[in-house]
VOMIDO-444686 format. One record per residue (C-alpha): residue in one letter; x, y, z; residue number from 1. Coordinates in nm, 3 decimals. Layout:
BEGIN
ATOM resn       X       Y       Z resi
ATOM    A       X       Y       Z  NUM
...
***
This chain:
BEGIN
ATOM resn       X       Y       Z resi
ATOM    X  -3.567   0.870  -1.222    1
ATOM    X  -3.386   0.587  -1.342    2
ATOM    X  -3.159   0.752  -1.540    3
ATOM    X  -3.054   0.998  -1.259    4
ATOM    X  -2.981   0.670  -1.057    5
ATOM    X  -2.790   0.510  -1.295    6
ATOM    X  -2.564   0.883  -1.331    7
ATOM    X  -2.532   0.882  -0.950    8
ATOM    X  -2.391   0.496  -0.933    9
ATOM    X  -2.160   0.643  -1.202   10
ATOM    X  -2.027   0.870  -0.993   11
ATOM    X  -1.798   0.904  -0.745   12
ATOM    X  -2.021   0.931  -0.439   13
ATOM    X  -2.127   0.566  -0.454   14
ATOM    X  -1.758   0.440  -0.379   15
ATOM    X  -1.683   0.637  -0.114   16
ATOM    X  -1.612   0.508   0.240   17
ATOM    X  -1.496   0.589   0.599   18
ATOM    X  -1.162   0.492   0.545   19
ATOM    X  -1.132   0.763   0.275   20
ATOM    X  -1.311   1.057   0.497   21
ATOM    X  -1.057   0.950   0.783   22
ATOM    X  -0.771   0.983   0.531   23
ATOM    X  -0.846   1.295   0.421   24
ATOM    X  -0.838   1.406   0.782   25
ATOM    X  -0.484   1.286   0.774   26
ATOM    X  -0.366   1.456   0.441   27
ATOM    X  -0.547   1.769   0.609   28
ATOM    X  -0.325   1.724   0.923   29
ATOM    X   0.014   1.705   0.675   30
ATOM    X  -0.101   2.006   0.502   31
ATOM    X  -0.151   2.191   0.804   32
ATOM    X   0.211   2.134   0.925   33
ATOM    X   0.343   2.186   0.623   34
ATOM    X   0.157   2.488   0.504   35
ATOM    X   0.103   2.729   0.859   36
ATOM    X   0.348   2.570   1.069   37
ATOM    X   0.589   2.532   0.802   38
ATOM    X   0.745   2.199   0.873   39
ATOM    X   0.988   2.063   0.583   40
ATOM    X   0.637   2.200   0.324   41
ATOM    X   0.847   2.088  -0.003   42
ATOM    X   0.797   1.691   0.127   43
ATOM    X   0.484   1.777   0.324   44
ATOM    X   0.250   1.908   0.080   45
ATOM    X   0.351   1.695  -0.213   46
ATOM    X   0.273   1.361   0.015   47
ATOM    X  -0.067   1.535   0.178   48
ATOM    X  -0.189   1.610  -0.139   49
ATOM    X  -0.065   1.255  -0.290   50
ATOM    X  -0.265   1.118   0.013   51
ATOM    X  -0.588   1.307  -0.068   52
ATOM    X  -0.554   1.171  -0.447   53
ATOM    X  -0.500   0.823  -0.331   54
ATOM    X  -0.838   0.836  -0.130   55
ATOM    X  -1.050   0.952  -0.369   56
ATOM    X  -1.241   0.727  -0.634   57
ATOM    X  -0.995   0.867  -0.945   58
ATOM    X  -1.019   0.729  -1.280   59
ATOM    X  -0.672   0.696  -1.479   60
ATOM    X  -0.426   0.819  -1.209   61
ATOM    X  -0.262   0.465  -1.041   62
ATOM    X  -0.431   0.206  -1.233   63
ATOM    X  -0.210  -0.022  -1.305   64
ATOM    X  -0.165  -0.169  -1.692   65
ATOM    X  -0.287  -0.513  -1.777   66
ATOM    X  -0.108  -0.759  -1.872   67
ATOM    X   0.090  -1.091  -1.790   68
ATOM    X   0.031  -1.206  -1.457   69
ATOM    X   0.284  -1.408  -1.253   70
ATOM    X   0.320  -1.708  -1.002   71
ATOM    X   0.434  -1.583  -0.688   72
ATOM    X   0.587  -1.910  -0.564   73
ATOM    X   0.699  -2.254  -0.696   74
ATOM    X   0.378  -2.448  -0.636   75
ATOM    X   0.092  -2.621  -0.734   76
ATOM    X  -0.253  -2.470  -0.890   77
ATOM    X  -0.562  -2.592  -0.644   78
ATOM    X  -0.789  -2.354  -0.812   79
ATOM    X  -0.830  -2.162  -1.149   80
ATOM    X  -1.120  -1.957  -1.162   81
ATOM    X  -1.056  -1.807  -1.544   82
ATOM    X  -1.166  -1.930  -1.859   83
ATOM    X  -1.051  -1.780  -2.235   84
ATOM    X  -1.246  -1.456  -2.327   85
ATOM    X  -1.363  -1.395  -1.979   86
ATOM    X  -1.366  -1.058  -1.871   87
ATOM    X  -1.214  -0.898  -1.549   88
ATOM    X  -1.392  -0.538  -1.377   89
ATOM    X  -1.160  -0.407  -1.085   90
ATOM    X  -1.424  -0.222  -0.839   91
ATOM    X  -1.408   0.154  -0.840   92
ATOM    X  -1.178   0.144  -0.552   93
ATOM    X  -0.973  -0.163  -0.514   94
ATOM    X  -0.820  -0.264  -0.144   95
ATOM    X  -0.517  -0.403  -0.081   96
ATOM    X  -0.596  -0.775  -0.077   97
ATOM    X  -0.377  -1.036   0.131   98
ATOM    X  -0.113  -1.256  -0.044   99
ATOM    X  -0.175  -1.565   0.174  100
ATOM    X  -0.513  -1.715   0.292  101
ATOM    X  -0.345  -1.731   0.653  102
ATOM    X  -0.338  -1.327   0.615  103
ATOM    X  -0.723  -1.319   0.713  104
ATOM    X  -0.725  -1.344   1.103  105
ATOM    X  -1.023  -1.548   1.106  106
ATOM    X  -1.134  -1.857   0.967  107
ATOM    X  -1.482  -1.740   0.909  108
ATOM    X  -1.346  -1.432   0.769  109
ATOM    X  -1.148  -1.647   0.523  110
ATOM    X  -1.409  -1.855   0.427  111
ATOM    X  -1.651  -1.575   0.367  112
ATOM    X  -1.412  -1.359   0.133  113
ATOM    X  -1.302  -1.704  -0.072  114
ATOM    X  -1.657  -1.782  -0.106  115
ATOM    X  -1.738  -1.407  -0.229  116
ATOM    X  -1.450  -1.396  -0.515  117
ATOM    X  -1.545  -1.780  -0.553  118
ATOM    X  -1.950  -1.678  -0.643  119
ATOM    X  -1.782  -1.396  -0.895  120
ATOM    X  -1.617  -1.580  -1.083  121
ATOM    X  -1.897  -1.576  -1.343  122
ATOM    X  -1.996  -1.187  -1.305  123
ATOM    X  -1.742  -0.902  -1.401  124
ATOM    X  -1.659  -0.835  -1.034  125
ATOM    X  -1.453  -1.136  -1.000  126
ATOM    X  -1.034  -1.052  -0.925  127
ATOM    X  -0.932  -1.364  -0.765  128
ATOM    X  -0.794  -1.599  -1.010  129
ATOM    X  -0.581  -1.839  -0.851  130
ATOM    X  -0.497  -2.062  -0.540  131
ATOM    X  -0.168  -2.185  -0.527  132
ATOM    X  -0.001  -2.427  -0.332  133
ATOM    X   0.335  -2.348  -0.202  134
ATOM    X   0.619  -2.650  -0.210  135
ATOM    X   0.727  -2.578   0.083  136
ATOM    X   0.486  -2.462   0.300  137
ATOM    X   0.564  -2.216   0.611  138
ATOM    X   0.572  -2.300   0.986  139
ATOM    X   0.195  -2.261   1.071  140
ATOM    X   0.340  -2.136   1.397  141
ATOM    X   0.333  -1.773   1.238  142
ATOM    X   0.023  -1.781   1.089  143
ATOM    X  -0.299  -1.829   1.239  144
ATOM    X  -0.445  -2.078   1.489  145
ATOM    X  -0.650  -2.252   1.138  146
ATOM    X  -0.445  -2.446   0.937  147
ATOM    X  -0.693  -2.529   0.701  148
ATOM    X  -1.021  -2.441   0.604  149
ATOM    X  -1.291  -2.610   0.360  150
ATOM    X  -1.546  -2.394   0.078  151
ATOM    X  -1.774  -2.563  -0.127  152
ATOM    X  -1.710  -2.496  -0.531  153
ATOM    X  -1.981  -2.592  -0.711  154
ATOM    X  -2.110  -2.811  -0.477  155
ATOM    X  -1.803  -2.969  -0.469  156
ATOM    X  -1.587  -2.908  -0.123  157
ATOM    X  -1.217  -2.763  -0.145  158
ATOM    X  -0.962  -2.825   0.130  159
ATOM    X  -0.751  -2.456   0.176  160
ATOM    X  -0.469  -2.382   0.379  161
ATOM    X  -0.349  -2.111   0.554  162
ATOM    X  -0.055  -2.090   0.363  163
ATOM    X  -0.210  -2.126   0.019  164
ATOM    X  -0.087  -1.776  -0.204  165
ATOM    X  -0.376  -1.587  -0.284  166
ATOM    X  -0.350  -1.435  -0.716  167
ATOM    X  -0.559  -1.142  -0.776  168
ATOM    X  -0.602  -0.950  -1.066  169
ATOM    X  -0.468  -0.616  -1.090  170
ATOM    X  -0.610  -0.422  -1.362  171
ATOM    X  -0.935  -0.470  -1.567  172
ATOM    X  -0.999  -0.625  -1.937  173
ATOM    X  -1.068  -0.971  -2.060  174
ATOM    X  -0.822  -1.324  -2.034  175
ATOM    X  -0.654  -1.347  -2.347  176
ATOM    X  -0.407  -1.654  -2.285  177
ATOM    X  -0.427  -1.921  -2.018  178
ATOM    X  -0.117  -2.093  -1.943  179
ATOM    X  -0.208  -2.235  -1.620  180
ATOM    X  -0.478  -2.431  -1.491  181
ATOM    X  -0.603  -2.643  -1.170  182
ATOM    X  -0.335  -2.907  -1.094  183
ATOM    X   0.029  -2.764  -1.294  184
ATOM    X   0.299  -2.702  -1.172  185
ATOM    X   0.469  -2.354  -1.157  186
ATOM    X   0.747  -2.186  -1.067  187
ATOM    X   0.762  -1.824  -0.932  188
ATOM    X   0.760  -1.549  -1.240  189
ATOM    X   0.577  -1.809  -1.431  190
ATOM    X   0.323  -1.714  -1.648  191
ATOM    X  -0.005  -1.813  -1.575  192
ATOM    X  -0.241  -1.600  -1.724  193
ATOM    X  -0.282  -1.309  -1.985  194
ATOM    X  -0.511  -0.967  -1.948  195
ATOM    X  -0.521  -0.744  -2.206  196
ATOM    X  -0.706  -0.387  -2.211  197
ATOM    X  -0.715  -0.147  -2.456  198
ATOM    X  -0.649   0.097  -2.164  199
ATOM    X  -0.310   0.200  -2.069  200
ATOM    X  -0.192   0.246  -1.717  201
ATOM    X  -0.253   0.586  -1.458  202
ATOM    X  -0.026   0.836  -1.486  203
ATOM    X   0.087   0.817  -1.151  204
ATOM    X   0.141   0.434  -1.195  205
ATOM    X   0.413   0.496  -1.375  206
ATOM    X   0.601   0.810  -1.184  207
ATOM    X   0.576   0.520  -0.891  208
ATOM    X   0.786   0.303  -1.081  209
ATOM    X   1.071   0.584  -1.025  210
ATOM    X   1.006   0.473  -0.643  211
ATOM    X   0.980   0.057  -0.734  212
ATOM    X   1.266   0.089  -0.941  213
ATOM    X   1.483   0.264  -0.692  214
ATOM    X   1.544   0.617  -0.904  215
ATOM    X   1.424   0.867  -0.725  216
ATOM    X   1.626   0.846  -0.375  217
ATOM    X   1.927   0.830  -0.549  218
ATOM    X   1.860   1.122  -0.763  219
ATOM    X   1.764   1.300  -0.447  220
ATOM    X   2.128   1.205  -0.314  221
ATOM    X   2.248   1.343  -0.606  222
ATOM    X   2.111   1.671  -0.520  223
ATOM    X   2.183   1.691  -0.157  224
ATOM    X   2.553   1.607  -0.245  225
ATOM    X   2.533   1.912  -0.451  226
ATOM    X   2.391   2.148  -0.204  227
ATOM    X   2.648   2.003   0.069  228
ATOM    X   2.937   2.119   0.185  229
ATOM    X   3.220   1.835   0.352  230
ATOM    X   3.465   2.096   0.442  231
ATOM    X   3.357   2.097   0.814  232
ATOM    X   3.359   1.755   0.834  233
ATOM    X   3.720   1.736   0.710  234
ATOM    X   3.843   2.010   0.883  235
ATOM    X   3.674   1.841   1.226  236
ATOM    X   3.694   1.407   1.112  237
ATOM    X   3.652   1.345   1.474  238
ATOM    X   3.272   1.448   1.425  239
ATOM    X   3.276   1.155   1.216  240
ATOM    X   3.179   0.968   1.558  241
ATOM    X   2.910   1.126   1.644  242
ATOM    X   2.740   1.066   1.319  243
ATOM    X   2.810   0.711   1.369  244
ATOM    X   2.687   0.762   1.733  245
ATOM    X   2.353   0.890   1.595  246
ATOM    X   2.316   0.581   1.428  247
ATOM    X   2.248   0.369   1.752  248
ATOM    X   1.903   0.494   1.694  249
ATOM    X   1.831   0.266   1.409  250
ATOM    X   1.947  -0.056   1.564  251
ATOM    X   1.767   0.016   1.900  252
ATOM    X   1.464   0.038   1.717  253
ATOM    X   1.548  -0.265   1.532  254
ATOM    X   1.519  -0.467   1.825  255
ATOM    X   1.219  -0.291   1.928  256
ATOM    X   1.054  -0.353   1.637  257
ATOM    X   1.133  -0.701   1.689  258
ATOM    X   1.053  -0.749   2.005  259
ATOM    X   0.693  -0.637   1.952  260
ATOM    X   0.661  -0.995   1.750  261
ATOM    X   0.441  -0.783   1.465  262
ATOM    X   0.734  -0.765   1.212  263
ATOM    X   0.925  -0.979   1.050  264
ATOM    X   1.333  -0.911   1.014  265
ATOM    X   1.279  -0.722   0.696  266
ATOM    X   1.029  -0.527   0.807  267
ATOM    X   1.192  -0.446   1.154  268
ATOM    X   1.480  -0.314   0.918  269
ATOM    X   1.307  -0.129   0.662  270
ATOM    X   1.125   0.078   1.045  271
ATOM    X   1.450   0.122   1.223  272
ATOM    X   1.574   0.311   0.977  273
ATOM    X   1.354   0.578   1.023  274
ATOM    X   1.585   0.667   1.349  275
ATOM    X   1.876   0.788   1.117  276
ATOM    X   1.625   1.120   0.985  277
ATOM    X   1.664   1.042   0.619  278
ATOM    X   1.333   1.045   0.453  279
ATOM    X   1.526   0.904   0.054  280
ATOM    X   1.692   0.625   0.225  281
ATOM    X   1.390   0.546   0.439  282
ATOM    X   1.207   0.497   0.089  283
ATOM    X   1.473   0.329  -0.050  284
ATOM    X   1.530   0.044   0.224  285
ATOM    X   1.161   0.044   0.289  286
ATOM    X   1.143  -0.046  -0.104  287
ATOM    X   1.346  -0.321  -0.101  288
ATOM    X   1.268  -0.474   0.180  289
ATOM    X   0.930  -0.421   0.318  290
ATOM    X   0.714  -0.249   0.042  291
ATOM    X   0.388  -0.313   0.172  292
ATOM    X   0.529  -0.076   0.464  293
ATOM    X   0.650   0.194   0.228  294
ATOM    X   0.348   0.438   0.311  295
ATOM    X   0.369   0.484   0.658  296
ATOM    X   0.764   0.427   0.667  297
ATOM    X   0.799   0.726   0.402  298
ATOM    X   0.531   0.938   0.638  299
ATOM    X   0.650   0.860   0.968  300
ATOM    X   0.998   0.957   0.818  301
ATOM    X   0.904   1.229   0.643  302
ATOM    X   0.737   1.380   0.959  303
ATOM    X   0.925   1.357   1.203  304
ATOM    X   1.200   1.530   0.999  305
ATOM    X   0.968   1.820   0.997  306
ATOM    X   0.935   1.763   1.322  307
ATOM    X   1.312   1.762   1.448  308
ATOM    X   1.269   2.148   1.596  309
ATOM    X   1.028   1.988   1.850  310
ATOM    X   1.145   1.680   1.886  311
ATOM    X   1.508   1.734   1.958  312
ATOM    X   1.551   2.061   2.182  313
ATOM    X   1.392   1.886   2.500  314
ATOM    X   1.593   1.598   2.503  315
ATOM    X   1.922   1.857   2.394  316
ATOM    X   1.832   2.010   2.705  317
ATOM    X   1.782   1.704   2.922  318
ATOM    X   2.122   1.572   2.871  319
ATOM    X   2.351   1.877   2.896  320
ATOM    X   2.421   2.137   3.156  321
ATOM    X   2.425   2.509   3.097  322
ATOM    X   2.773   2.531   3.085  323
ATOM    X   2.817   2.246   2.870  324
ATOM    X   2.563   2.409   2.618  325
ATOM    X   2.814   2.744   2.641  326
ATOM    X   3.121   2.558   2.468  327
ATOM    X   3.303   2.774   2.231  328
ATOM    X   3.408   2.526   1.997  329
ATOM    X   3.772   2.665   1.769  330
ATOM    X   3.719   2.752   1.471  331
ATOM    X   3.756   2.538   1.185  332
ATOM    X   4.039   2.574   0.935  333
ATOM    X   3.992   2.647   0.607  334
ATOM    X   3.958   2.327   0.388  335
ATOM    X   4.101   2.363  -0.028  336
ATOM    X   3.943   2.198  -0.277  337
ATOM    X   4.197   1.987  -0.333  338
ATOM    X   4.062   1.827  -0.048  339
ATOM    X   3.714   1.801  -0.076  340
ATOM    X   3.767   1.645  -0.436  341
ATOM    X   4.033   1.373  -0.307  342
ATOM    X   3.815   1.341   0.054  343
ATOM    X   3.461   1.252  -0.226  344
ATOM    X   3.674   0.992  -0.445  345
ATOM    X   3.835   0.825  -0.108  346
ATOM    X   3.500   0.781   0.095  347
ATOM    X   3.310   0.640  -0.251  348
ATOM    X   3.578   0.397  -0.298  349
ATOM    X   3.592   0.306   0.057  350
ATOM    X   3.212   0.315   0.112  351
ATOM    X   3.113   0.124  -0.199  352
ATOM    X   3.407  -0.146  -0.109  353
ATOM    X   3.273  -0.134   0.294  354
ATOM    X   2.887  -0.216   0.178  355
ATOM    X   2.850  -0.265  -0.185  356
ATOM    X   2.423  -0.249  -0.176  357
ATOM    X   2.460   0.141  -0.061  358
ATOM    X   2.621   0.223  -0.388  359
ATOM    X   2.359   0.399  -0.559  360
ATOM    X   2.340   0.633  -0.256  361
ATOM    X   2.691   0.673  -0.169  362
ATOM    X   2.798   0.693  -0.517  363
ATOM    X   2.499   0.945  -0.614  364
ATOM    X   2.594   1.168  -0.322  365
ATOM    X   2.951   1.195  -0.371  366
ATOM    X   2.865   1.269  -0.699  367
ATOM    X   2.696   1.536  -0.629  368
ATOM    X   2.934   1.706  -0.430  369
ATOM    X   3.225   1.625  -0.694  370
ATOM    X   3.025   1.859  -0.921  371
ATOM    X   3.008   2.108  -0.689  372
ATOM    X   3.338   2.105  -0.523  373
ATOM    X   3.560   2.065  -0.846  374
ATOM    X   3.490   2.398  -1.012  375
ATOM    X   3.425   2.341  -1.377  376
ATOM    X   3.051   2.155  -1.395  377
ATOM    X   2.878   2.466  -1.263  378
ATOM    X   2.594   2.462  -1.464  379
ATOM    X   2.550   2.062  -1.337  380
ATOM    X   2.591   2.152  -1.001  381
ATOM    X   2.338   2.397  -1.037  382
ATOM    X   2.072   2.199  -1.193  383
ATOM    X   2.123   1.907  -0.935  384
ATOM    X   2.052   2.197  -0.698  385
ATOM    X   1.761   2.356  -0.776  386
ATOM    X   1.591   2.169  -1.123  387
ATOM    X   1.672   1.830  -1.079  388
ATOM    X   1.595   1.779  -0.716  389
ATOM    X   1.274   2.015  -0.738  390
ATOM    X   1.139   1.806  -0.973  391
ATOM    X   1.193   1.481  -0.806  392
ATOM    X   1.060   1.601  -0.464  393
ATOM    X   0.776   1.656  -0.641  394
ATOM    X   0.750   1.284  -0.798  395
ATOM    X   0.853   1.170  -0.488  396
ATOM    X   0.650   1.334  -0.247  397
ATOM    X   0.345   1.254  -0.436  398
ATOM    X   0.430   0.910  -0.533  399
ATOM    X   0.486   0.775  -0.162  400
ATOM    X   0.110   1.001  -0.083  401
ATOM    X  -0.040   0.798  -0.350  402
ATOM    X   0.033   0.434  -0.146  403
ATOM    X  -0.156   0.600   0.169  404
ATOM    X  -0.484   0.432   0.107  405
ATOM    X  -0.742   0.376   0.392  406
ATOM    X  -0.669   0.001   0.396  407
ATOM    X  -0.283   0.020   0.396  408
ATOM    X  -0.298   0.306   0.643  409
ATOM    X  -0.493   0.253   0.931  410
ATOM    X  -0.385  -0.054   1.080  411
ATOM    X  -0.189  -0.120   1.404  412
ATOM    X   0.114  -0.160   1.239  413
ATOM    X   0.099   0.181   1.117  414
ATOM    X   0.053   0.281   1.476  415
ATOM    X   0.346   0.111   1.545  416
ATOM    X   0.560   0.215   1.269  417
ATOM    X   0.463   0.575   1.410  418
ATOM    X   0.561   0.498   1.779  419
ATOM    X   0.873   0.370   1.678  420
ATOM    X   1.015   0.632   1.510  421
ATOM    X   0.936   0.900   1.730  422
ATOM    X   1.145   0.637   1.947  423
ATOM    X   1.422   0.620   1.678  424
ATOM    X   1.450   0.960   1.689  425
ATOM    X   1.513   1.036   2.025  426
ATOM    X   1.762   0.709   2.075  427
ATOM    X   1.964   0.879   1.757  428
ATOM    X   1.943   1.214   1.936  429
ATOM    X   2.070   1.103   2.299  430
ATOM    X   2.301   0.875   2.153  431
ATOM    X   2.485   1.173   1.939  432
ATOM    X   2.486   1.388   2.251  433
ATOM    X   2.580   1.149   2.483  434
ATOM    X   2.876   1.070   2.239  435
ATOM    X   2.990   1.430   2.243  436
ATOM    X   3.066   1.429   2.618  437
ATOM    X   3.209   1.121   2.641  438
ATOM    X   3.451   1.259   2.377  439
ATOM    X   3.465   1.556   2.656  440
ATOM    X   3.666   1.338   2.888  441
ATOM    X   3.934   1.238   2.665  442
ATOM    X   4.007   1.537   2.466  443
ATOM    X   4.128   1.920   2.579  444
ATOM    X   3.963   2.070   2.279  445
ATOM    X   3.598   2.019   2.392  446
ATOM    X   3.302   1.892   2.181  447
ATOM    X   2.940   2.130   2.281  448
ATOM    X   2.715   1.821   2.329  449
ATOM    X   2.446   2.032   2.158  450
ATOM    X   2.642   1.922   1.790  451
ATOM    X   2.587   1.567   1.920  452
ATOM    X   2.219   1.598   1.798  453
ATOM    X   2.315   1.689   1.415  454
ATOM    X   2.459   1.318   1.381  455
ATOM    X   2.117   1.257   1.249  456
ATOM    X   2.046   1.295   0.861  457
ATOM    X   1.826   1.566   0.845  458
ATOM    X   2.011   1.820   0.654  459
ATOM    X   2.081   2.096   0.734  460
ATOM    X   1.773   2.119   0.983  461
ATOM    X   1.925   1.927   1.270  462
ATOM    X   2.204   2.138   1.272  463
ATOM    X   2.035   2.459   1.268  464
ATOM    X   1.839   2.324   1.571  465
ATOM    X   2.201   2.299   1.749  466
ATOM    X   2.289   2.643   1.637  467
ATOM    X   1.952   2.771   1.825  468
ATOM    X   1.983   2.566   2.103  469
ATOM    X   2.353   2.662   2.135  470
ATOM    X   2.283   3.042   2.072  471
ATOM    X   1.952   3.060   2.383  472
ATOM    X   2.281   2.905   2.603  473
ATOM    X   2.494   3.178   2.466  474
ATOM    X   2.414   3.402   2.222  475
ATOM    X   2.751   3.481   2.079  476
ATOM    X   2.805   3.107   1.985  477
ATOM    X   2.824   3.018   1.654  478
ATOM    X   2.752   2.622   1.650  479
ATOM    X   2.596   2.591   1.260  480
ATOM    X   2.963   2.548   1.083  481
ATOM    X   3.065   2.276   1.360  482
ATOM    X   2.753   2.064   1.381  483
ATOM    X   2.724   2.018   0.986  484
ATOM    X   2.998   1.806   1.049  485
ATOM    X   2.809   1.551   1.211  486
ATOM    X   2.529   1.611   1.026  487
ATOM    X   2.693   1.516   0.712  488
ATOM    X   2.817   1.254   0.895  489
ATOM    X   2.504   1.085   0.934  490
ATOM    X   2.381   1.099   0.565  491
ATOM    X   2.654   0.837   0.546  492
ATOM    X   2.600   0.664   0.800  493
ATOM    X   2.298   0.628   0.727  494
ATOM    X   2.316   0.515   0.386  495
ATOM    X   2.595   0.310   0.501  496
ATOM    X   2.372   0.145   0.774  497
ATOM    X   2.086   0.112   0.488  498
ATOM    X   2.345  -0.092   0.291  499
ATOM    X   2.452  -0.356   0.586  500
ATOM    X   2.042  -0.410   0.643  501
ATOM    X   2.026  -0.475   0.234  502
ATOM    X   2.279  -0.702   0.231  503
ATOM    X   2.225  -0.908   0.567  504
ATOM    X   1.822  -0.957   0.462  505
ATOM    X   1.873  -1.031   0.123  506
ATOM    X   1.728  -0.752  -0.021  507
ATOM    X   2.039  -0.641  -0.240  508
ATOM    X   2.020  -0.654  -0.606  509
***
């Protein structure tokens, strides 16, 4: 009987826990859209099924190496709770645990956690190993009402602050070298401890890095370049506006985000973004400047995407007239190659001199279309087509799925996150709309609003939604040509927009 115990502990029953089962409810709801209702399936299934792995007790998929661990500020050590030799267990599921003490809401719900990882410090469970001590300390105004709370250590009594730094271990195996102890001074990316394992890191620890270290959106750009044509866009630059229109949609739910007084600058960025419909730069901003958001950015990006033939037709509707949905629009001269290769090298240089931190996007993208455009790198063009970007939706898809864990998930931020960008998107829709017919009253070769709505990233979806929209109105127009003008617009705009945000919070590199 014992024996069967001890096989059912090693299981993975023991760790499971509502957070997972609710999780799995979620990755079900993804797959469901993605698989029978068919909404953008080649981003939808990878992230379901990323989510599903992510809440499941797995051994040896995003287990991180060990190794060196860092200081996360300049400071001061208050407490070291490692010793030479001593070993370190991570639980079978390890939560996301807060960086600052003032990150637990309550003051007995700080106390009691310090005093659990505090009371492990002798077993194998223990994965708190320092306190440190920032130099300069943040405005207690933003953190909780406590500033400072006191646990007994060995029957000796510790004064902590709320804005203490919490250092956790991240991967199991034993302290090899100690560097830091109670009372030194450090410096952030300091040294302060060694773990070593004999155990290498998940596999899907390290296709994450191509997320971390910003790879995989522009590889993505690459590919979208390549399957995107700019002739309508040249042929029409005037569209030009109403991909910058579409764009109002981020800021507006910049200051939203902001106003709720639940983000920080960085973060209200990384969520307004989500209003210009581009899931790779959503990712990428979200990566630089507000990881810990990167899950439900990347989903609430991702989904509403799909989600653009629901979401935009209503408000299409709302804003026009019948008649004004009837436009004939002319139709477009043809555009030479010539063209397209002189139009990619001018907007690069431009772009990349405009807002140097969108470079790898613009520069990926235009890339991608040079190979497609010039006429003598088919084969390239090709595999940044169909090989190259299959393969990194893939990594991509399942990589962002993998950081939707029960404890980063479901919180009210992620509720929040979500409301916002159904916001963002229908802002970025009105605002491209309500563009168009302003342009209407200065021009004698009329805009149909309906293109308005393609100033938005999602490519080439939102302008196939103006093509149906425009074609229930009148079914002999043919709106798909003219409203991929916009819609290429707004994948630089976008990135563009992406760019300013990097540089103006600092999170440029």
């Amino acid at each position: 009987m014992k024996q069967i115990e001890e096989l059912f502990y090693q299981t993975g029953f023991f760790a499971l826990e509502w957070r997972m089962i609710v999780m799995w409810l979620v990755a079900a709801v993804l797959l469901y859209l993605a698989v029978f209702k068919k909404f953008e399936p080649l981003l939808l299934v990878p992230i379901a099924f990323g989510a599903l792995l992510a809440n499941l007790p797995t051994q040896n998929m995003v287990n991180p190496p060990a190794g060196p661990i860092l200081s996360p500020v300049n400071g001061t050590v208050v407490i070291s709770t490692v010793e030479l030799g001593q070993k370190i267990t991570m639980p079978a599921v390890a939560h996301e645990m807060p960086n600052l003490v003032g990150k637990l809401k309550e003051k007995t719900e700080a106390q009691a956690l310090l005093l659990d990882q505090f009371a492990k410090a002798e077993t194998d469970g223990q994965t708190l190993l320092f306190v440190i001590r920032p130099e300069r300390e943040q405005a207690f105004a933003v953190l909780p009402e406590y500033a400072e709370i006191e646990v007994v250590i060995n029957e000796v009594p510790v004064a902590i602050r709320s804005t203490d730094h919490l250092v956790w271990a991240n991967a199991s195996g034993s302290i090899a070298e100690l560097k830091a102890t109670e009372g030194d001074t450090v410096v952030q990316g300091a040294q302060l401890t060694q773990v070593h394992s004999a155990h290498t890191g998940g596999f899907f620890h390290y296709i994450s890095l191509g997320i971390i270290l910003e790879l995989f959106p522009p590889l993505i750009f690459l590919g979208v370049g390549a399957l995107t044509d700019f002739g309508p866009l040249i042929a029409n630059p005037r569209t030009l506006l109403l991909g910058a229109a579409a764009q109002f949609g981020v800021f507006a739910t910049y200051a939203g985000a902001m106003a709720m007084g639940i983000f920080n600058s960085s973060q209200a960025a990384a969520i307004g973004i989500i209003g210009g419909a581009d899931g790779p730069t959503s990712i990428f901003l979200a990566n630089s400047l507000a990881p810990e958001l990167l899950a439900p950015i990347a989903v609430a990006a991702y989904s509403y995407m799909a989600l653009v033939p629901v979401i935009q037709p209503p408000i299409m509707r709302a804003l026009t007239t019948k008649n004004e949905r009837k436009i004939r629009m002319k139709s477009l001269r043809k555009v030479s190659r010539l063209e397209k290769l002189i139009f990619a090298l001018v907007v690069v240089i431009f772009c990349i001199l405009l807002v140097p931190a969108a470079s790898p996007l613009i520069g990926l993208l235009l890339l991608g279309n040079f190979l497609r455009e010039c006429g003598v790198t088919e084969r390239l063009s090709k595999a940044a087509q169909n090989e190259l970007i299959n393969v990194i939706t893939i990594f991509l898809g399942t990589s962002v799925g993998i950081t939707m864990t029960g404890d980063r998930f479901l919180r009210t931020e992620t509720l929040a996150i979500l409301a916002l960008g159904i916001v963002a998107f229908g802002i970025a829709t009105s605002s491209g709309v309500l563009m168009a017919k302003l342009m209407n009253l200065f021009s004698k070769n009329k805009i149909n609003p309906l293109i308005g709505s393609a100033g938005v990233s999602a490519v080439p979806m939102a302008a196939r939604v103006s093509q149906v929209e425009g074609q229930k109105a009148d079914s002999g127009n043919f709106l798909l040509m003219h409203a991929m003008g916009p819609n290429v617009a707004g994948v630089i705009g976008t990135a563009l927009v992406a760019g300013y945000f990097m540089t103006v919070m600092g999170g440029a590199h």
